[in-house]
KEROKE-128448 format. One line per field, with one value per residue (C-alpha): residue in three letters; x, z, y negated. Coordinates in nm, 2 decimals. Layout:
REM residues N
residu = (ALA, ...) .
x = (X, ...) .
z = (Z, ...) .
y = (Y, ...) .
//
This chain:
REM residues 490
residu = (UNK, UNK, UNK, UNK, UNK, UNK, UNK, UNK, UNK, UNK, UNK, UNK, UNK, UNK, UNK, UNK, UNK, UNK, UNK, UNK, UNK, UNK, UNK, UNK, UNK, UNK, UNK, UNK, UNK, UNK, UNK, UNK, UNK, UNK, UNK, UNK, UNK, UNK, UNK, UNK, UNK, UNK, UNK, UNK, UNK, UNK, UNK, UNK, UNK, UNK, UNK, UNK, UNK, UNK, UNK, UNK, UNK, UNK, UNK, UNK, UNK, UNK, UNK, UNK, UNK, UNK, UNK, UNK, UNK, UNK, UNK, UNK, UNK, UNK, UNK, UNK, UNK, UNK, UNK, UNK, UNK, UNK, UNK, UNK, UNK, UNK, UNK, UNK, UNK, UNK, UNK, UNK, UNK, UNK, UNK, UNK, UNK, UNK, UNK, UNK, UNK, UNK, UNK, UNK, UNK, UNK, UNK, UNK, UNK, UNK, UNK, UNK, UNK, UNK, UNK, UNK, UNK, UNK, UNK, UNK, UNK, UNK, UNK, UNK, UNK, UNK, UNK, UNK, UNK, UNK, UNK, UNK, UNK, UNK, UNK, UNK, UNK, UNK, UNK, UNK, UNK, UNK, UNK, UNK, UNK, UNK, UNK, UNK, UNK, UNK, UNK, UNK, UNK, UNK, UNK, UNK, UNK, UNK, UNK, UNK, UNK, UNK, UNK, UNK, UNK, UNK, UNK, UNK, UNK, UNK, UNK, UNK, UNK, UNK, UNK, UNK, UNK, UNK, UNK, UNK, UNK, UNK, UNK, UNK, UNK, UNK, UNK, UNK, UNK, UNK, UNK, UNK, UNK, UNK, UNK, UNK, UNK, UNK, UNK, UNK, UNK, UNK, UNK, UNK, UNK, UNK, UNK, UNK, UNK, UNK, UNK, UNK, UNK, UNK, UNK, UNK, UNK, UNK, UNK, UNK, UNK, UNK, UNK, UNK, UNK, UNK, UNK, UNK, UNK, UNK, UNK, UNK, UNK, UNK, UNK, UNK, UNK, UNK, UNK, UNK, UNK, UNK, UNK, UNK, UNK, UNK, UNK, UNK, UNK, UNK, UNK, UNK, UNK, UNK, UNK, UNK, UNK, UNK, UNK, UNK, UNK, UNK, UNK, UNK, UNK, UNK, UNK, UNK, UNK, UNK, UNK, UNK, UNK, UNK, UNK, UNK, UNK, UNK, UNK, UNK, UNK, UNK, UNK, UNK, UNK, UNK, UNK, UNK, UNK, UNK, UNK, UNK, UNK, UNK, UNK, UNK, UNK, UNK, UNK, UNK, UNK, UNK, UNK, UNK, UNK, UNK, UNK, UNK, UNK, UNK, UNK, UNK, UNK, UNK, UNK, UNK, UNK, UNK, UNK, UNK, UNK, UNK, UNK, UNK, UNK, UNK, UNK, UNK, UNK, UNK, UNK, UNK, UNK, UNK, UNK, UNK, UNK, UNK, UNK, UNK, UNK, UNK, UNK, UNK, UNK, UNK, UNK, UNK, UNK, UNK, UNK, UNK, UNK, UNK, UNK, UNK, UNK, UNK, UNK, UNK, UNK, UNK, UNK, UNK, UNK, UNK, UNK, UNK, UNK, UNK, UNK, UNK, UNK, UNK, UNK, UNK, UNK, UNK, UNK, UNK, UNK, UNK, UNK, UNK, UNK, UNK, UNK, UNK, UNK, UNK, UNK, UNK, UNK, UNK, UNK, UNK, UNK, UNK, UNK, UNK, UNK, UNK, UNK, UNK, UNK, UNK, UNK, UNK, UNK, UNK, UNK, UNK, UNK, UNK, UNK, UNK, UNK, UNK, UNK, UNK, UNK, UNK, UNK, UNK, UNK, UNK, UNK, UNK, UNK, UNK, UNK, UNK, UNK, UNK, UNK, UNK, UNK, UNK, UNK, UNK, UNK, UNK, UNK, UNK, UNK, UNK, UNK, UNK, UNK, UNK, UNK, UNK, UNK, UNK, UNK, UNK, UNK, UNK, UNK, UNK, UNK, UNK, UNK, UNK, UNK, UNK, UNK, UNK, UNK, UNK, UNK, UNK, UNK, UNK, UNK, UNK, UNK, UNK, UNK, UNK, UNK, UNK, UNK, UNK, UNK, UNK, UNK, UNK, UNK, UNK) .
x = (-4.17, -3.92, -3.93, -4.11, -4.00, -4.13, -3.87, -3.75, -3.40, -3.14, -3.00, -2.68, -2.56, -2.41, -2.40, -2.24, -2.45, -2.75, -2.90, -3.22, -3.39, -3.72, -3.95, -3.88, -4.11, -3.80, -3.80, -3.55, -3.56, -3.39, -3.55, -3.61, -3.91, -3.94, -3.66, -3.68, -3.70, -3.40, -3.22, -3.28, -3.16, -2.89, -2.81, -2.81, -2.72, -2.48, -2.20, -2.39, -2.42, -2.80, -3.03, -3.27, -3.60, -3.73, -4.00, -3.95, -4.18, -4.09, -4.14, -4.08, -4.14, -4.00, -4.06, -3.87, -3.50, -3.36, -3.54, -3.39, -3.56, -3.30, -3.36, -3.15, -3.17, -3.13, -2.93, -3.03, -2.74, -2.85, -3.01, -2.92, -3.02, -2.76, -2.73, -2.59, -2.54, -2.68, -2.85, -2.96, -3.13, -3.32, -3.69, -3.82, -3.57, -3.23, -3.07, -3.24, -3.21, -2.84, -2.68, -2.84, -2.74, -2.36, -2.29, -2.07, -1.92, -1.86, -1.71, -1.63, -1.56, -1.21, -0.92, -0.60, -0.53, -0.66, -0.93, -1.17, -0.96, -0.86, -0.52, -0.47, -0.50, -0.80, -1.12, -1.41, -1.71, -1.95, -2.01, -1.73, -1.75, -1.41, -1.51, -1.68, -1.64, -1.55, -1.18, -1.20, -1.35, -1.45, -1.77, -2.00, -1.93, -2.13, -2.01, -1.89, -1.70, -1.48, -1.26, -1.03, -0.85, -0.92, -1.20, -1.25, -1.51, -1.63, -1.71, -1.97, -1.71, -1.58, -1.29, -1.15, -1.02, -0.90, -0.74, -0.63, -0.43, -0.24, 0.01, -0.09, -0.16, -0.51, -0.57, -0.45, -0.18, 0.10, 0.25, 0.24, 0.23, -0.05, -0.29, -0.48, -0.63, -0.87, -0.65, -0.69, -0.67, -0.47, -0.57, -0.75, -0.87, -1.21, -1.49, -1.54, -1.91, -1.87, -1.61, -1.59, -1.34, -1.26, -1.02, -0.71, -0.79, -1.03, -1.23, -1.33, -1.63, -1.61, -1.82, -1.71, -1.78, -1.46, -1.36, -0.99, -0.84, -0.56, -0.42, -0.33, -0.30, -0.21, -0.58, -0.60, -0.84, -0.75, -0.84, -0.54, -0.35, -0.12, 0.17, 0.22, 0.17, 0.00, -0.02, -0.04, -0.18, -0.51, -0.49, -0.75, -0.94, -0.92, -1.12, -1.45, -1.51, -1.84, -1.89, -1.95, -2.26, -2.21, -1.90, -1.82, -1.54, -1.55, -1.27, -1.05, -1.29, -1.46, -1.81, -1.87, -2.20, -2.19, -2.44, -2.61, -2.65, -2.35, -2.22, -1.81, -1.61, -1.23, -0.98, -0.91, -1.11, -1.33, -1.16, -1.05, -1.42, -1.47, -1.27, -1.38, -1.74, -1.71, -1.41, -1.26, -1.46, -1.33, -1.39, -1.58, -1.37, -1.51, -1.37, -1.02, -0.94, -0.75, -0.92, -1.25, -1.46, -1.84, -2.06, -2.31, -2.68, -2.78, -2.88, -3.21, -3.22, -3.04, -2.81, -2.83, -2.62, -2.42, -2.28, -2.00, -1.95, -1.65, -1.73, -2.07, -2.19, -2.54, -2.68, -2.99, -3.14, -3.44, -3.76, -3.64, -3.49, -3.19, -2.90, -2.65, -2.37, -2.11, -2.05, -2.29, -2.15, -2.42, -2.71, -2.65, -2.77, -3.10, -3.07, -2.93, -2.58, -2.27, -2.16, -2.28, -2.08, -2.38, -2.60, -2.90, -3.27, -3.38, -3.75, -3.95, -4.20, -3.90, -3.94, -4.34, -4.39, -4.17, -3.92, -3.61, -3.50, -3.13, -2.96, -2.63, -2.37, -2.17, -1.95, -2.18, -2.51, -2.74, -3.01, -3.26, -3.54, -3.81, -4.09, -4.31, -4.01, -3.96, -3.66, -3.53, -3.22, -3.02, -2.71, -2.48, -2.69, -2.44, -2.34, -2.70, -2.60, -2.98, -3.13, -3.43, -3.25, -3.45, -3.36, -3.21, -2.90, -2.52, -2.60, -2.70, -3.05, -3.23, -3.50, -3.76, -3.53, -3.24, -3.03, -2.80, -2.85, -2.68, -2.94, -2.88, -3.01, -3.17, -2.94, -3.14, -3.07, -3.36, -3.51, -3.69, -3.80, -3.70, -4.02, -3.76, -3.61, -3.95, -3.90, -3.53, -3.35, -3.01, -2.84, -2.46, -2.27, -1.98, -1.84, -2.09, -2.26, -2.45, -2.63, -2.95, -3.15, -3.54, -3.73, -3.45, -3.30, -2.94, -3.04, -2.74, -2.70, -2.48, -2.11, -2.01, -1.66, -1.50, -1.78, -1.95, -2.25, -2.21, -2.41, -2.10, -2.08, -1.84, -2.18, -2.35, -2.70, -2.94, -3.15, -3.18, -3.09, -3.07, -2.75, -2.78, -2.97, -2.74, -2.95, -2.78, -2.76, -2.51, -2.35, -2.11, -1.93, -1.61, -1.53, -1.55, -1.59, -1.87, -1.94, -2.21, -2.25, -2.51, -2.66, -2.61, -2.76, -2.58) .
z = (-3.02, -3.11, -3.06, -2.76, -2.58, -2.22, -2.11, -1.80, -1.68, -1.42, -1.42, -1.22, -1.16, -0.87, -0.81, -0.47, -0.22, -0.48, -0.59, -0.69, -0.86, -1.09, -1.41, -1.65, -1.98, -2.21, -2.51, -2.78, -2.82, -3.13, -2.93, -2.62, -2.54, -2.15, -1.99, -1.66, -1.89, -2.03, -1.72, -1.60, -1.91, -1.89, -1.53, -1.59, -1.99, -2.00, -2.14, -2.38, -2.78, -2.79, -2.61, -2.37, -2.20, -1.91, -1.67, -1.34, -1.13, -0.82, -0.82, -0.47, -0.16, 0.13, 0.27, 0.01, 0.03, -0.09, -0.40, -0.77, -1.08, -1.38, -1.68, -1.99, -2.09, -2.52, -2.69, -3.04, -3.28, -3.60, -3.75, -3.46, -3.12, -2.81, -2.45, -2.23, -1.89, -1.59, -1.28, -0.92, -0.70, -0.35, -0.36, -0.12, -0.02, -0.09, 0.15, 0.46, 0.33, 0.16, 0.45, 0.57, 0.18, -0.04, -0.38, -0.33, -0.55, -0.51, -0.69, -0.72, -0.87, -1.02, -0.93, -1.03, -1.21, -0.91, -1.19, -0.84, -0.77, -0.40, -0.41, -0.38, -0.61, -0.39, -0.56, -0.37, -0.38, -0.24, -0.28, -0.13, -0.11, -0.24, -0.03, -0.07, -0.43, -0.33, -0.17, -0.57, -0.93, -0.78, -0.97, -0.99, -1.22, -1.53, -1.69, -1.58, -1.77, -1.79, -2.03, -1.97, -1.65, -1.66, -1.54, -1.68, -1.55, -1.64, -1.51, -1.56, -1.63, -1.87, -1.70, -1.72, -1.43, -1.48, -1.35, -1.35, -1.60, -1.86, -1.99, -2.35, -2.21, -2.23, -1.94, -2.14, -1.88, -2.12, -1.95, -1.94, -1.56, -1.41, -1.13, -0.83, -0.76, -0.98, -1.14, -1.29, -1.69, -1.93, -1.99, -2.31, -2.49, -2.51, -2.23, -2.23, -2.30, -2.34, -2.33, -2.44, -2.34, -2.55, -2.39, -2.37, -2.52, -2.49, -2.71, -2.59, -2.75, -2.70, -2.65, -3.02, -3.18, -3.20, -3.12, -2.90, -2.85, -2.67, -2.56, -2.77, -3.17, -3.25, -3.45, -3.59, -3.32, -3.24, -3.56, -3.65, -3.89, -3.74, -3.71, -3.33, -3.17, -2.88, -2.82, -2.41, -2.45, -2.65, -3.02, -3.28, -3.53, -3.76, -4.10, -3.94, -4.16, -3.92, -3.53, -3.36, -3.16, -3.04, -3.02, -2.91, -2.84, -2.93, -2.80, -3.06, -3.30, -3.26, -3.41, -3.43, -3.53, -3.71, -3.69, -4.04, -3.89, -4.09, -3.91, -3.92, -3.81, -3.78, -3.64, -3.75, -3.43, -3.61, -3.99, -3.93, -3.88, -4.18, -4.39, -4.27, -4.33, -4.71, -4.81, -5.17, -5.18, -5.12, -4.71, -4.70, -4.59, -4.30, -4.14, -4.29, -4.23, -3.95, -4.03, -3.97, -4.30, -4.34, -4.28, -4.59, -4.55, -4.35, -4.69, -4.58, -4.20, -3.94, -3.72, -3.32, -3.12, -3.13, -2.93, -2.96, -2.79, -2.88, -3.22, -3.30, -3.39, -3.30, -3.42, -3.32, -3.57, -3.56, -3.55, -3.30, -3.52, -3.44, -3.69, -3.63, -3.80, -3.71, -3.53, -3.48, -3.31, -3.00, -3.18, -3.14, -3.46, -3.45, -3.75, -3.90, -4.02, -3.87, -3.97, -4.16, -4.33, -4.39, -4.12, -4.08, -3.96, -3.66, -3.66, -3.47, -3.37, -3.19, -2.95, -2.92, -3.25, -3.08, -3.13, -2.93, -2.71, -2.63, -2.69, -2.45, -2.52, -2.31, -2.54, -2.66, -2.54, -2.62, -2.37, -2.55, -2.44, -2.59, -2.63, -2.38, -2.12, -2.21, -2.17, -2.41, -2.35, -2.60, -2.69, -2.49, -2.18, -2.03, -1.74, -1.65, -1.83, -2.03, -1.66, -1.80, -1.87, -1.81, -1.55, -1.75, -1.61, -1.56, -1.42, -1.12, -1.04, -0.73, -0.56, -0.34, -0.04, -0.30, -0.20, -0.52, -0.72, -1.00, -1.28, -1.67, -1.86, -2.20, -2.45, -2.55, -2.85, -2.96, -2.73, -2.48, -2.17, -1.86, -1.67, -1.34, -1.59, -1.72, -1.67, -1.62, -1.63, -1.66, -1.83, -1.82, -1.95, -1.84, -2.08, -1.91, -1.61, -1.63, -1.36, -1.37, -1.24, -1.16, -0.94, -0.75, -0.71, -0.86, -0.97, -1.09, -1.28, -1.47, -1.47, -1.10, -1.08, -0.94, -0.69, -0.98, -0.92, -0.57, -0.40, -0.16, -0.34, -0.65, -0.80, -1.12, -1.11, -1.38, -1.27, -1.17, -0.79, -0.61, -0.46, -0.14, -0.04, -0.27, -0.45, -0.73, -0.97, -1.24, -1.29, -1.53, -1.60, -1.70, -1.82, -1.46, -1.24, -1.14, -1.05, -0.94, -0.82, -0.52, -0.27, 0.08, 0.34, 0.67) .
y = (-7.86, -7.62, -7.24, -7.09, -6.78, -6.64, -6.44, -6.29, -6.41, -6.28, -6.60, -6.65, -6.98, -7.21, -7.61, -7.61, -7.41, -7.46, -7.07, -6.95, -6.71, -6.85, -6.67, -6.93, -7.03, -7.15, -7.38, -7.44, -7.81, -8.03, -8.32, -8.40, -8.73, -8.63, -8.75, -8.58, -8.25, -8.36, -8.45, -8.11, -7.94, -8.13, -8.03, -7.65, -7.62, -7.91, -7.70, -7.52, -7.65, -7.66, -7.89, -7.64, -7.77, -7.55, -7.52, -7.34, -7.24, -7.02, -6.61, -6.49, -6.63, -6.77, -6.41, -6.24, -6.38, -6.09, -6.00, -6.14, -6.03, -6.05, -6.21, -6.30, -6.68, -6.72, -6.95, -7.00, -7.06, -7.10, -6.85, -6.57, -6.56, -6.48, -6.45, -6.75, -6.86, -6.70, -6.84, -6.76, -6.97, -6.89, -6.97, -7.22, -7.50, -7.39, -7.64, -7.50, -7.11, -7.04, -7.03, -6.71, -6.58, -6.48, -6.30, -6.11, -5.82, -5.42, -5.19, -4.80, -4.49, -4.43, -4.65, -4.45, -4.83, -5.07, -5.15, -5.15, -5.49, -5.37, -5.35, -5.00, -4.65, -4.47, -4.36, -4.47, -4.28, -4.55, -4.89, -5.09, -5.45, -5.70, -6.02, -6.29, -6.49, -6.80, -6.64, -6.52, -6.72, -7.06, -7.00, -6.68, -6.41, -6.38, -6.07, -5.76, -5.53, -5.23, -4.99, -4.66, -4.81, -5.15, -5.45, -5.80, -6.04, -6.36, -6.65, -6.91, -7.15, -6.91, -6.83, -6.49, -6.23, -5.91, -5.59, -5.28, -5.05, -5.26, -5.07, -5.22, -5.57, -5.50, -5.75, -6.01, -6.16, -6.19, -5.89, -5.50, -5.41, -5.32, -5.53, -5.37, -5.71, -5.95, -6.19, -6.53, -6.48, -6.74, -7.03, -7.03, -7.36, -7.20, -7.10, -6.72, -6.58, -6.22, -5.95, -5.60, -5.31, -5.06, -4.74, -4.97, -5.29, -5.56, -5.85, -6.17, -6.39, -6.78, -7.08, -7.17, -6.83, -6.70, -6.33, -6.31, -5.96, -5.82, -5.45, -5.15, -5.24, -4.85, -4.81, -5.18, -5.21, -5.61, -5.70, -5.89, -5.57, -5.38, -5.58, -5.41, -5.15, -5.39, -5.73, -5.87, -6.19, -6.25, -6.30, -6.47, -6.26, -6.48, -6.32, -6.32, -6.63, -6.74, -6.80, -6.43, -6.39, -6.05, -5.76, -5.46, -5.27, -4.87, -4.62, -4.72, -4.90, -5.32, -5.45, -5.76, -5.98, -6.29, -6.64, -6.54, -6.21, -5.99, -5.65, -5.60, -5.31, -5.23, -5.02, -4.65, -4.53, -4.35, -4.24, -3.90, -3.79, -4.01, -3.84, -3.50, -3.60, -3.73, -3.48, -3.56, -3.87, -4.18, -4.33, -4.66, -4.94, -5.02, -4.70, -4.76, -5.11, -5.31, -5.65, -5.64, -5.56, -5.59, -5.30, -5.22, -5.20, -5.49, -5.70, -5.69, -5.73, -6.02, -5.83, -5.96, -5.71, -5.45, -5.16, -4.89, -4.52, -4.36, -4.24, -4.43, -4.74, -4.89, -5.23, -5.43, -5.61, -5.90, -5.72, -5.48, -5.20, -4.99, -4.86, -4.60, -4.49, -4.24, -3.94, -3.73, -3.43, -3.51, -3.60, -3.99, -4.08, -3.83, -3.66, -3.35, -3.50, -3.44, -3.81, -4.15, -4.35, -4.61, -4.72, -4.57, -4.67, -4.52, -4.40, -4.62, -4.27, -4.15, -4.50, -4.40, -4.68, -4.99, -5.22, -5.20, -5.55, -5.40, -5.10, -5.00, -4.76, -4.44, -4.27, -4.02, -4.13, -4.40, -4.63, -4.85, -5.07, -5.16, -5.41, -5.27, -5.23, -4.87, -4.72, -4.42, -4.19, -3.96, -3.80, -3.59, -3.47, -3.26, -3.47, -3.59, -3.93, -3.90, -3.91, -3.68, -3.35, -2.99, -2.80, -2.40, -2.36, -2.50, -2.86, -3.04, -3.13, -3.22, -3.04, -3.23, -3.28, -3.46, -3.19, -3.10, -2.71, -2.57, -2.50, -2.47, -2.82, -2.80, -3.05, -3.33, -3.52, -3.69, -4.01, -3.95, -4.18, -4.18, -4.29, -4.41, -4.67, -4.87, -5.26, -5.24, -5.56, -5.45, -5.16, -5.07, -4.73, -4.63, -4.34, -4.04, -4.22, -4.59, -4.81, -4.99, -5.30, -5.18, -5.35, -5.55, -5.25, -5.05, -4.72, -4.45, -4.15, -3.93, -3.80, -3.86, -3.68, -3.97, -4.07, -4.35, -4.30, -4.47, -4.16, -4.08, -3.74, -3.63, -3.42, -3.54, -3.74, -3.54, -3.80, -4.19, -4.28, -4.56, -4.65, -4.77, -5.11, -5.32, -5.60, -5.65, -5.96, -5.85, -5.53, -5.32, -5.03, -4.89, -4.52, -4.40, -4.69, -4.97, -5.27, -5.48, -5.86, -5.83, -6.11, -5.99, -6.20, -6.24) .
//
């Protein structure tokens, strides 16, 4: 029969006018003996390299056009599981309904680059919608992403748009000037799965495994040595040696995870704390090398995913445990060193005894969730990005009415839950602020200095709020901007 998961999926996909949103009981088939299964596979995983059986059956109701739960549909690759393809159908009969129903996508927060896509240099300070997708991608958006300045989403075709700053050609577009609206990528031999922005550079994942990077090469950070200082259209990493199922892009630092579940790292991001940290002793290689070299210490364990702040390094591995490795000048790596040169096991007491399903990234803060859909903060608090700080003195907080004060906040470094967050679907950090998927609906929170928190205000969220009545299906962050694919009916 093949392996059996029951997962939930936000699952965004299009045929036509054809959308929906379904709980799906998933199998990993090698073989397939019911042919209508198989035709239906075929019909929704036709591009993908493994053979996928699924049963639908529908979650909401005619009544309740308007709410998607998101879910993430795994692709098992060998030995190493990974996200692909997203879907998003209405319940009911489609053909009667979708015309009553759009995606369409919003963005805000800094724009001094255009990365909002609207053609102009304005920071926006609420939600502010950039059409309808068809007038953009011909297909919906998959992946949302953003670095310093800049935004890149996917498509479910795998095509790639992008804008924003691109000074170092960290769009990709074979040129340096920058782009204020979402533009069609190259044209790469290869569908796109994943992306990852680092502060001016950027690393693609493929269909086929492989890792493409483009943008600033002053760290080593594409991967390729540092024959240049940049490079403006995408380049292969080519000493990976094994298809990539997962990367990240750090501030001037890339991880990357391989099928048999290896950890690599490159760029010079991170050696000067390095070399402060182990003084006359040698620096391991990993934080010294422009190719990417593998990280020690994962002999034992199968890497899935990894993420990157500006100075750390997280990885989840099969079983649910987390490893860090890095700086820890905010407490990111819970313990009482100032930095790791190895990873390092997180304490599964500090997650109340758990295993962790995803971990996310800010630059000095850390989200997990775990098994039982808890979600734990920690890290740098002073901006509110933990969502659970104690009101002492010198941050925002909001008294019964929502109305903002200035109080002190207590630093909290070690994880801690943030009750507002249980069940979430989605996750995305931007460097000091993030957004959420709970319930249906986008929740905000953190550093808001450029209005990214979508609250209409420039004042920092201590704490998880929703942002307006958007019903959002995908969303991301960049270091001071977001984004977030929503159904709207009309």
């Amino acid at each position: 029969m093949g392996v059996h998961f029951l997962i939930w999926v936000s699952v965004l996909k299009a045929y036509g006018s054809f959308k929906c949103v379904y709980k799906i009981e998933l199998y990993v088939m090698n073989d397939l003996s019911d042919k209508s299964e198989q035709k239906y596979s075929q019909r929704f995983f036709m591009s993908d390299q493994s053979v996928f059986a699924a049963r639908f059956w529908c979650e909401r109701t005619l009544g309740n056009r308007n709410c998607f739960t998101t879910v993430s549909l795994i692709q098992k690759t060998g030995s190493a599981l990974r996200q692909c393809g997203t879907f998003c159908i209405l319940p009911g009969n489609p053909w009667k309904q979708i015309r009553n129903m759009e995606f369409c996508l919003y963005a805000w927060g800094a724009n001094s680059y255009g990365q909002l896509g609207r053609g102009d240099a304005e920071d926006l300070s609420d939600p502010r919608r950039l059409g309808r997708l068809g007038a953009m991608p011909s297909v919906p958006l998959r992946v949302l992403r953003g670095g310093g300045g800049h935004t890149v989403a996917i498509t479910e075709d795998g095509e790639v748009w992008s804008c924003g700053q691109n000074h170092r050609g960290q769009l990709g577009l074979g040129h340096t000037s920058d782009v204020s609206t979402l533009h069609p990528g190259p044209a790469l031999k290869q569908r796109v799965v994943n992306v990852s922005c680092g502060w001016d550079f950027t690393l693609f994942l493929t269909d086929c495994g492989q890792v493409l990077t483009c943008g600033s090469n002053a760290f080593g950070q594409l991967g390729v040595a540092k024959t240049s200082t940049h490079s403006a259209e995408p380049v292969r990493v080519e000493s990976l040696g094994e298809p990539v199922v997962s990367v990240a892009a750090g501030l001037r630092h890339a991880l990357a995870v391989t099928d048999s579940g290896c950890v690599y790292q490159w760029g010079l991001g991170l050696l000067t704390h390095a070399r402060r940290a182990v003084g006359p002793n040698s620096v391991p290689l990993h934080f010294n090398s422009q190719v990417p070299v593998r990280v020690p210490g994962f002999d034992h364990v199968t890497a899935r995913t990894v993420a990157a702040g500006s100075a750390h390094c997280v990885c989840l591995a099969g079983g649910g445990d987390v490893f860090l490795w890095g700086s820890n000048k905010y407490g990111q790596l819970t313990t009482n060193d100032c930095f790791s040169t190895y990873p390092a096991l997180l304490n599964r007491s500090l997650l109340d005894g758990e295993g962790a399903t995803h971990v996310w990234s800010g630059w000095t803060h850390l989200v997990a969730k775990t098994e039982s859909g808890k979600v734990f903060t920690w890290g740098r608090g002073n901006y509110g990005q933990l969502g659970r700080t104690e009101p002492t003195n010198h941050s925002a907080v909001l008294q019964s009415d929502d109305s903002p004060v200035v109080e002190d906040v207590k630093e909290v470094s070690f994880p801690g839950k943030v009750d507002a967050l249980y069940g979430a679907e989605q996750i995305a950090c931007g460097s000091e602020h993030n957004l959420a998927i709970v319930g249906n609906r986008l929740f905000s929170w953190g550093w808001n200095e450029h209005g990214m928190c979508g609250d209409g205000s420039q004042t920092d969220l201590p704490r998880p709020q929703p942002v307006s009545a958007l019903r959002p299906v995908v969303i991301g962050c960049g270091a001071g901007h977001s984004l977030a694919l929503c159904a709207v009916a009309w």
